[in-house]
MMTF fields as JSON, N, C-alpha, C and O atoms, coordinates in Angstrom:
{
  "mmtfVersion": "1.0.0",
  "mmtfProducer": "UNKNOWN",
  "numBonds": 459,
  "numAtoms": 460,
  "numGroups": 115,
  "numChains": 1,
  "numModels": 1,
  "chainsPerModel": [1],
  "groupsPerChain": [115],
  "chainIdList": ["A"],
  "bondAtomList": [4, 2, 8, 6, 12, 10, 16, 14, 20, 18, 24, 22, 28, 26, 32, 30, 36, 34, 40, 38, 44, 42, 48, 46, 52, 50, 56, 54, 60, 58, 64, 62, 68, 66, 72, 70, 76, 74, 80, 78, 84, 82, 88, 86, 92, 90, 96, 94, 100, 98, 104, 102, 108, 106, 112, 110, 116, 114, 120, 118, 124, 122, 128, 126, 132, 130, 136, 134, 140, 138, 144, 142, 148, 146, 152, 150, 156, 154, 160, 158, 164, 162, 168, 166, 172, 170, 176, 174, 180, 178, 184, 182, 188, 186, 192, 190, 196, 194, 200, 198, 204, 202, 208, 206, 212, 210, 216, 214, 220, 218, 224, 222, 228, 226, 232, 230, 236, 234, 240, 238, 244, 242, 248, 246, 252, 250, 256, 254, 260, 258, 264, 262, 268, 266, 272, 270, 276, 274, 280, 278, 284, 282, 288, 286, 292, 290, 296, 294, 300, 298, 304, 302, 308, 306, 312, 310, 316, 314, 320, 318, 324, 322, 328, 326, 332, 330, 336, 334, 340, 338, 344, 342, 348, 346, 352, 350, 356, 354, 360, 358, 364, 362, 368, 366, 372, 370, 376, 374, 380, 378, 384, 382, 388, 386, 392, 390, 396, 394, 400, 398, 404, 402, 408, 406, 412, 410, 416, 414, 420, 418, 424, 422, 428, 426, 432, 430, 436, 434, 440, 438, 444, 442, 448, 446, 452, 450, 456, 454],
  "bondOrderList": [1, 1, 1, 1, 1, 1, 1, 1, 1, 1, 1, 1, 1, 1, 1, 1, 1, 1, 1, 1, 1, 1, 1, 1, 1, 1, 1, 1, 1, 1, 1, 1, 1, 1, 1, 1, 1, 1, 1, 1, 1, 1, 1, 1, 1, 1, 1, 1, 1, 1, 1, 1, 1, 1, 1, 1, 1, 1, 1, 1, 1, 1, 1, 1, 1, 1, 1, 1, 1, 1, 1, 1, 1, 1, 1, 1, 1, 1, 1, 1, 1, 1, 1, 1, 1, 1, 1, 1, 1, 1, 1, 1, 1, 1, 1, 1, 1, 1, 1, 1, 1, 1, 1, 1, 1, 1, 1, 1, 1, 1, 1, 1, 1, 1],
  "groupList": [{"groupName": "UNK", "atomNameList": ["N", "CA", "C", "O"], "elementList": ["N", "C", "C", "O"], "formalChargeList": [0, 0, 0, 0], "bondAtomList": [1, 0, 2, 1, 3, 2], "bondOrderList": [1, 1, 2], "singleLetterCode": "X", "chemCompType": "L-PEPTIDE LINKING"}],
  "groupTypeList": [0, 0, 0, 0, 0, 0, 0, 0, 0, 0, 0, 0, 0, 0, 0, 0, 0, 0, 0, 0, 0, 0, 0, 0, 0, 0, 0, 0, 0, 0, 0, 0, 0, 0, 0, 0, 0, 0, 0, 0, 0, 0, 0, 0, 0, 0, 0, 0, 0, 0, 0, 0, 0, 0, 0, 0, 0, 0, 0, 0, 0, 0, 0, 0, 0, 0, 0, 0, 0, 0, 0, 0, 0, 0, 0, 0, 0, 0, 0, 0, 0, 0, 0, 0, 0, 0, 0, 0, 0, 0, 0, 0, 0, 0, 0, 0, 0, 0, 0, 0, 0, 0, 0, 0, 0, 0, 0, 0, 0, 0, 0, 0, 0, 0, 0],
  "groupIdList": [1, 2, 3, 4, 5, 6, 7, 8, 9, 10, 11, 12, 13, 14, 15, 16, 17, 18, 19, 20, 21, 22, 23, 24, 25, 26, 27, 28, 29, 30, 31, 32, 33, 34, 35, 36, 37, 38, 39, 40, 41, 42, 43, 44, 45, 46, 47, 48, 49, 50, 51, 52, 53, 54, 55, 56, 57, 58, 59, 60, 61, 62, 63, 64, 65, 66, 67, 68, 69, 70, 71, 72, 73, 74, 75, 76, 77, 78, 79, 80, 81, 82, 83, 84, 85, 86, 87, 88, 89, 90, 91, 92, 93, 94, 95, 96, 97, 98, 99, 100, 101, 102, 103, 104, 105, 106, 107, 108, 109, 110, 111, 112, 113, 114, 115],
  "secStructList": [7, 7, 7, 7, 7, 7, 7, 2, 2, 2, 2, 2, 2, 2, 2, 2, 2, 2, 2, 2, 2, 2, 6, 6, 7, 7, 7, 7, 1, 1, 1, 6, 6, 7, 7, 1, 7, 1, 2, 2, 2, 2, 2, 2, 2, 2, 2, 0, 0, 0, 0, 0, 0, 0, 2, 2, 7, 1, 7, 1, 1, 2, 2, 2, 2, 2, 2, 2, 2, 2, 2, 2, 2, 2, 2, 2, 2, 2, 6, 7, 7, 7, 4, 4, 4, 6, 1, 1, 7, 2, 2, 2, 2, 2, 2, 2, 2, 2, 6, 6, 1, 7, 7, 7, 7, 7, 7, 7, 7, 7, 7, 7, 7, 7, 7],
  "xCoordList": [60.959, 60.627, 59.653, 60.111, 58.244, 57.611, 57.724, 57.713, 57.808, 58.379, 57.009, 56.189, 56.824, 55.886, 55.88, 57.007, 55.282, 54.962, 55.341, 55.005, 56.107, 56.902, 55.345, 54.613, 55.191, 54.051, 54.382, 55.483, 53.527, 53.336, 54.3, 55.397, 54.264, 54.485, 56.216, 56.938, 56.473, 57.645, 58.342, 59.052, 57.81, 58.615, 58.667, 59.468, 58.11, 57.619, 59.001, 59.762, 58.973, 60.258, 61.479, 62.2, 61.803, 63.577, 63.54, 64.588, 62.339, 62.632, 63.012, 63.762, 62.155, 62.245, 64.279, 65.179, 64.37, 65.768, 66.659, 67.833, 66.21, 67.552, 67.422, 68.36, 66.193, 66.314, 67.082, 67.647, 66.985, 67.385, 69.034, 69.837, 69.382, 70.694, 71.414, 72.466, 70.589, 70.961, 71.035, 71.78, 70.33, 70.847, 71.217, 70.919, 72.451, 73.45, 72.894, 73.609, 71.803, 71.628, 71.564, 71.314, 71.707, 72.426, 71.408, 70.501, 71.538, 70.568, 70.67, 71.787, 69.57, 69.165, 69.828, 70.2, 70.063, 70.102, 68.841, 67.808, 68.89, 67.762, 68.164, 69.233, 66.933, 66.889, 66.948, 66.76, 67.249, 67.571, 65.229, 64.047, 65.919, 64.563, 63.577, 62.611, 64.031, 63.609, 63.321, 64.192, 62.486, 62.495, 64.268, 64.965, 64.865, 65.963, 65.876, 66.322, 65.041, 64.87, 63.297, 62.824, 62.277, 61.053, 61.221, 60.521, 62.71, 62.254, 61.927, 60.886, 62.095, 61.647, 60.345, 59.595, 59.832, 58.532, 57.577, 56.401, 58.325, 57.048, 57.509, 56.662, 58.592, 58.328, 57.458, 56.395, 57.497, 56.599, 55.394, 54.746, 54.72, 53.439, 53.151, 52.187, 53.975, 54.144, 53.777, 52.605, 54.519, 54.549, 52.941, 52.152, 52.811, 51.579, 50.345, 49.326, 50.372, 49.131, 49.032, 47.899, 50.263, 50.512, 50.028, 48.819, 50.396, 50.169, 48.419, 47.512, 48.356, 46.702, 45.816, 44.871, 45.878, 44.77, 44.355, 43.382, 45.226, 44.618, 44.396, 43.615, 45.1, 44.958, 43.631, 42.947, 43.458, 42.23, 40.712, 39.629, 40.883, 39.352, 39.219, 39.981, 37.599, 37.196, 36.682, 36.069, 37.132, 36.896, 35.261, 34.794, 34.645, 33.368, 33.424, 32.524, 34.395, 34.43, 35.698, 36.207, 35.85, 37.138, 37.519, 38.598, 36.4, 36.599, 37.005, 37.403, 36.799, 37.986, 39.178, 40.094, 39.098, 40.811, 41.414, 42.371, 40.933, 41.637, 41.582, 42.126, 41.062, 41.357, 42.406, 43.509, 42.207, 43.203, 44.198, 45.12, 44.619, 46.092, 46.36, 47.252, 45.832, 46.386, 47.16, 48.361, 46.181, 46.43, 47.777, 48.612, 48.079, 49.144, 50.343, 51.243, 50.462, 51.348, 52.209, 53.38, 51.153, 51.188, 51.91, 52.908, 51.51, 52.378, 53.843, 54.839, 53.83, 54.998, 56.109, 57.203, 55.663, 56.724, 57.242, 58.405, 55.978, 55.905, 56.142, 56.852, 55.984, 55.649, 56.558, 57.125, 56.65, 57.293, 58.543, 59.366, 59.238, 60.744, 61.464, 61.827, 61.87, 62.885, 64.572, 65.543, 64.374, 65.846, 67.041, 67.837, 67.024, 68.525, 68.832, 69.968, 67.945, 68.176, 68.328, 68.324, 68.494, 68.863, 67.365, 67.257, 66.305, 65.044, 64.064, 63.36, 64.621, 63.54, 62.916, 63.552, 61.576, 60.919, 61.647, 62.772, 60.866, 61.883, 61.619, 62.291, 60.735, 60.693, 61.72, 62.332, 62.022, 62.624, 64.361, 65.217, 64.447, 65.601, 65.986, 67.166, 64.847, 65.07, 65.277, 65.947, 64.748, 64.656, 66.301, 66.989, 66.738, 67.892, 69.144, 70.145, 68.977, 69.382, 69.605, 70.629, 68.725, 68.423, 69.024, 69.642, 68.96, 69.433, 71.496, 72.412, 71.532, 72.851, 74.044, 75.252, 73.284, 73.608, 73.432, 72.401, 74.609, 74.604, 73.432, 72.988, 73.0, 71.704, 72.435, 73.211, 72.1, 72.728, 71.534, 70.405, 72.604, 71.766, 70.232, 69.973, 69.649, 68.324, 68.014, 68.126, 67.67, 67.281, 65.969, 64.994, 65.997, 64.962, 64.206, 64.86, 62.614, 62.108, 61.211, 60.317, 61.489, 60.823, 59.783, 60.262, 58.514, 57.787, 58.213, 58.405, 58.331, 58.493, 57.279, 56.182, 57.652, 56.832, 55.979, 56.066, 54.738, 53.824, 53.556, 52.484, 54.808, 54.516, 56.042, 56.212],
  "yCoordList": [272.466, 273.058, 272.131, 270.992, 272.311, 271.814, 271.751, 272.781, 270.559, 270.295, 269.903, 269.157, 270.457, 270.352, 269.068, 268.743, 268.125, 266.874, 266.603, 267.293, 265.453, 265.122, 264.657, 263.723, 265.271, 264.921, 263.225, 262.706, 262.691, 261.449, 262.067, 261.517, 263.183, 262.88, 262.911, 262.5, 263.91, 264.163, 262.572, 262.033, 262.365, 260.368, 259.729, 258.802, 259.998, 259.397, 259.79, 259.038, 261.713, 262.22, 261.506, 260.895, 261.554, 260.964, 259.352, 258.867, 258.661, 257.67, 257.317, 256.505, 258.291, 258.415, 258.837, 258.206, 260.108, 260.28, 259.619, 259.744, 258.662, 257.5, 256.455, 255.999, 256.322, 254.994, 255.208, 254.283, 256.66, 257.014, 257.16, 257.214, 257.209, 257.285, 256.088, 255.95, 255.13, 253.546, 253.149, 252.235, 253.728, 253.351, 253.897, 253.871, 254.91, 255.47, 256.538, 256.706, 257.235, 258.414, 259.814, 260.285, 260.385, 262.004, 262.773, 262.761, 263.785, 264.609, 265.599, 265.903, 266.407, 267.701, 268.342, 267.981, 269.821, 271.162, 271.381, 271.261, 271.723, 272.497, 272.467, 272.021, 273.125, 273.261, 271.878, 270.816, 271.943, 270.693, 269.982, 270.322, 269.202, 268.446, 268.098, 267.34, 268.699, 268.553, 267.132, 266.262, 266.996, 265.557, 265.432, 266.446, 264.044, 264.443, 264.983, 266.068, 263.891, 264.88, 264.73, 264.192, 265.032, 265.156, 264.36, 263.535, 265.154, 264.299, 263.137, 263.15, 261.763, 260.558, 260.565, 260.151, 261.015, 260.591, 261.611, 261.372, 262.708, 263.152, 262.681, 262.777, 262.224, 260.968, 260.153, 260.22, 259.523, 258.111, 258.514, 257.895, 259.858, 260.209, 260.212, 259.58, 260.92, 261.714, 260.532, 260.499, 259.141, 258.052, 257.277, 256.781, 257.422, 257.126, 257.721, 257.035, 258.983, 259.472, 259.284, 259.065, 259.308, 258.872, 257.745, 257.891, 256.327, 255.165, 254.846, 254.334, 255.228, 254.672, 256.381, 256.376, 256.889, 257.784, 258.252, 257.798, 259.231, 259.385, 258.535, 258.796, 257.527, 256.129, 255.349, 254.972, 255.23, 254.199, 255.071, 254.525, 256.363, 257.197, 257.11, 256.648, 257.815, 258.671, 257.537, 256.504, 258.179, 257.211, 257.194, 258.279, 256.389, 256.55, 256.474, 255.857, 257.004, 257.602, 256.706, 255.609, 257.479, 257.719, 255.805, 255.338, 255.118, 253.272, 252.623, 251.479, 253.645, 252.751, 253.234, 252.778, 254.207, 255.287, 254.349, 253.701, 254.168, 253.411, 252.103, 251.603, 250.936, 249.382, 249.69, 249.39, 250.681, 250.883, 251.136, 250.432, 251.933, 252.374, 251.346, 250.713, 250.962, 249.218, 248.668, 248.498, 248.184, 247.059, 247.827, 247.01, 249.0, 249.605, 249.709, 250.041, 249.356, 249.877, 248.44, 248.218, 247.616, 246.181, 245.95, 245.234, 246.533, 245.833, 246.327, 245.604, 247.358, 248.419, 247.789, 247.478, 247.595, 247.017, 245.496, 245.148, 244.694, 242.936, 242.624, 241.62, 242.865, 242.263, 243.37, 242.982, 244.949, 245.119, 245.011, 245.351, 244.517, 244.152, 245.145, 245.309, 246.078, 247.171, 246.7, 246.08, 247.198, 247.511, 247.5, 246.583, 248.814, 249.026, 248.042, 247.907, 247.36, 246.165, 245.037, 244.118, 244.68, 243.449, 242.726, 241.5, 243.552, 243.249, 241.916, 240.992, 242.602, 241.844, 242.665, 243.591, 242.345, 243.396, 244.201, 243.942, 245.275, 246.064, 245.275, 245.433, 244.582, 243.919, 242.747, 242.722, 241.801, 240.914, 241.432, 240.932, 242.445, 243.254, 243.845, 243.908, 244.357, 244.649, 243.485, 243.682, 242.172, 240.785, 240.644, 240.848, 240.237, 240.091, 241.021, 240.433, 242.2, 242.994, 242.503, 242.063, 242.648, 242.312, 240.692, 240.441, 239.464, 238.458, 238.759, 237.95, 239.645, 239.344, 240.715, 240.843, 241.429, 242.702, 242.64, 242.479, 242.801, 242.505, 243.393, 244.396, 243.021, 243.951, 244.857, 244.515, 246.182, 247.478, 247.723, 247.423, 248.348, 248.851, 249.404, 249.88, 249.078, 250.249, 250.985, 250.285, 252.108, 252.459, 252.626, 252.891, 252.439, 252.28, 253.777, 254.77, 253.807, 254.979, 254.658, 253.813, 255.308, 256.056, 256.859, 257.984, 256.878, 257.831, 258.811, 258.442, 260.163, 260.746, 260.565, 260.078, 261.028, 261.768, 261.733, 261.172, 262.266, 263.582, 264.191, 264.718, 264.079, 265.077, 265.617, 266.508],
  "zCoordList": [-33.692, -34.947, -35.673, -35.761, -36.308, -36.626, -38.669, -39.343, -39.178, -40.265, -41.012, -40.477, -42.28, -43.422, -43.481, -43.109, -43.727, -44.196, -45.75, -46.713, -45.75, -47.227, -48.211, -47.886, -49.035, -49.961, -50.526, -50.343, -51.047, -51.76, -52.682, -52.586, -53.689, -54.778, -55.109, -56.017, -53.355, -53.205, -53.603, -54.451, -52.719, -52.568, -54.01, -54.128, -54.857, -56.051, -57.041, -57.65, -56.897, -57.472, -56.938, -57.727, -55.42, -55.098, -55.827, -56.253, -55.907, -56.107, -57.723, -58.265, -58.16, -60.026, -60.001, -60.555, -59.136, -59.759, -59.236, -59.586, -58.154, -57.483, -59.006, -59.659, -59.215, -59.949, -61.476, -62.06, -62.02, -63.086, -62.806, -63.737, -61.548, -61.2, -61.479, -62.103, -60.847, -60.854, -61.986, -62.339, -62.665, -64.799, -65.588, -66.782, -64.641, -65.061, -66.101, -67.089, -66.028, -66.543, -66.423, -65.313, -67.165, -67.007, -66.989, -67.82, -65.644, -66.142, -66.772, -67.193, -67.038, -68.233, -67.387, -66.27, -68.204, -67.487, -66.951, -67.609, -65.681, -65.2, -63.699, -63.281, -62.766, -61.32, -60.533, -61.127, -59.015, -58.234, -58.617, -58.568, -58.848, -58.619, -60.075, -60.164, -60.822, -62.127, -63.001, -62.989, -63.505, -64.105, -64.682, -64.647, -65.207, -65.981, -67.087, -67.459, -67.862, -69.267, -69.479, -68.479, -70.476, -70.709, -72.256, -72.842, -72.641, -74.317, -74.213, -74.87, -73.742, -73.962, -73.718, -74.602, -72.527, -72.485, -73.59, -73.862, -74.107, -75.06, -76.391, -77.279, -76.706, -77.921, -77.497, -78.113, -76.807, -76.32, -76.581, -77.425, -75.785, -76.226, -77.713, -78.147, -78.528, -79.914, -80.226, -80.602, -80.221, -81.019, -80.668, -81.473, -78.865, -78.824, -79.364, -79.453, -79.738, -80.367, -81.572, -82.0, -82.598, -83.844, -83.718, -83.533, -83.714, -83.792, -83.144, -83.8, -81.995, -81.393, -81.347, -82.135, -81.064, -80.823, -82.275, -82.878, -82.766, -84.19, -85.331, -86.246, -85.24, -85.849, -85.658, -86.61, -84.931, -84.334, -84.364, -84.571, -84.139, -83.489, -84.522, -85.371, -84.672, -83.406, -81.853, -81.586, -81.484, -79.734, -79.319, -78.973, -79.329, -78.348, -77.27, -76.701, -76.572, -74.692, -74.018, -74.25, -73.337, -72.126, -71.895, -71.529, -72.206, -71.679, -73.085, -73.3, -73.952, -75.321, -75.554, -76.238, -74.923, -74.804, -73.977, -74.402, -72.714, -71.724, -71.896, -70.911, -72.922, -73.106, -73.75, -73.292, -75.534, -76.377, -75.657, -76.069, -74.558, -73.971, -73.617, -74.182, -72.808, -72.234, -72.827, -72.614, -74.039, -75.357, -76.047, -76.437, -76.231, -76.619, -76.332, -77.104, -74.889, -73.666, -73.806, -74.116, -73.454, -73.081, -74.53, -74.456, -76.11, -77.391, -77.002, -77.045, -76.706, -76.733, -75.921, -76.392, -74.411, -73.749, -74.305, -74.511, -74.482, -74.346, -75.723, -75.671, -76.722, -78.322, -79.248, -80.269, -78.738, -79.714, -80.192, -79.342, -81.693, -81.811, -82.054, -83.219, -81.035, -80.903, -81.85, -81.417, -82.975, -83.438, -82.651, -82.449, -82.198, -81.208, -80.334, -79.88, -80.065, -78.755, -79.279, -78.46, -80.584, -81.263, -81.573, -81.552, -81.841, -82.305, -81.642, -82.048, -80.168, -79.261, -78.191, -77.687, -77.775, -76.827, -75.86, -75.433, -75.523, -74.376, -72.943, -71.924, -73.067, -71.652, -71.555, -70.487, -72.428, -72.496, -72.283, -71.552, -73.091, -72.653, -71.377, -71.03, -70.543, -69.402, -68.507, -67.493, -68.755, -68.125, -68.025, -67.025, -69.342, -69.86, -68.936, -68.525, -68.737, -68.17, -66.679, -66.156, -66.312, -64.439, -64.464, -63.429, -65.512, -65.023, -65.489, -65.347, -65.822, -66.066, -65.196, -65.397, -64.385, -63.656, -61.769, -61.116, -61.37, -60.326, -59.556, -60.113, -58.381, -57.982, -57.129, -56.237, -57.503, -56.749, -55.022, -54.633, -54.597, -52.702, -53.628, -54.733, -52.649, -53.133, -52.032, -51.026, -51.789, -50.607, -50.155, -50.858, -48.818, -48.405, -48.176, -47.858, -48.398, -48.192, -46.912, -46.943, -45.936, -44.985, -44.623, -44.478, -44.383, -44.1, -42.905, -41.747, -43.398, -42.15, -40.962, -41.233, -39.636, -38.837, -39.387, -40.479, -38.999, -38.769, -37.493, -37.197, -36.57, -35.581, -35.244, -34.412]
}
């Protein structure tokens, strides 16, 4: 029996919902395969367009959109002092995290076949 080839992006999804598994999060209602949820990442946008895009423009082209995202991304994770986390970056928190959490199996991904 000759088998469809697993897409890139396929691999991209099991790995998004193993890893969201591994940090103990719940998913949405919806169909097998579904992101878990969407609300976080379209706050994140919401907050990102609030704060840098309409804030900052008008843009003179696609290479100041993309330093500004950088420079944004990079405050967001590294510099900014998140409240809920005891008002230190989310990266430092995730650091914090991983040095004090035992390391779970990860699994390994496989390329199928292609024949």
């Amino acid at each position: 029996m000759l088998h469809r080839p697993v897409e890139l992006a396929q691999y991209t999804s099991i790995r998004y919902t193993e890893r969201l598994a591994e940090a103990g999060a719940k998913p949405s209602i919806g169909s097998v395969g579904d992101s878990y949820d969407n609300a976080m990442a379209e706050s994140v946008i919401g907050l990102f367009k609030t704060e840098l895009i309409r804030r900052q423009g008008p843009w003179r082209g696609p290479d100041a959109v993309e330093i500004a995202t950088l420079e944004w991304v990079d405050w967001f994770n590294n510099r900014r002092l998140f409240e809920a986390l005891g008002n230190i970056p989310p990266a430092e928190a995730e650091a914090n995290h991983y040095r004090t959490t035992e390391p779970s199996e990860t699994v390994q991904m496989v390329e199928p076949s292609l024949h």
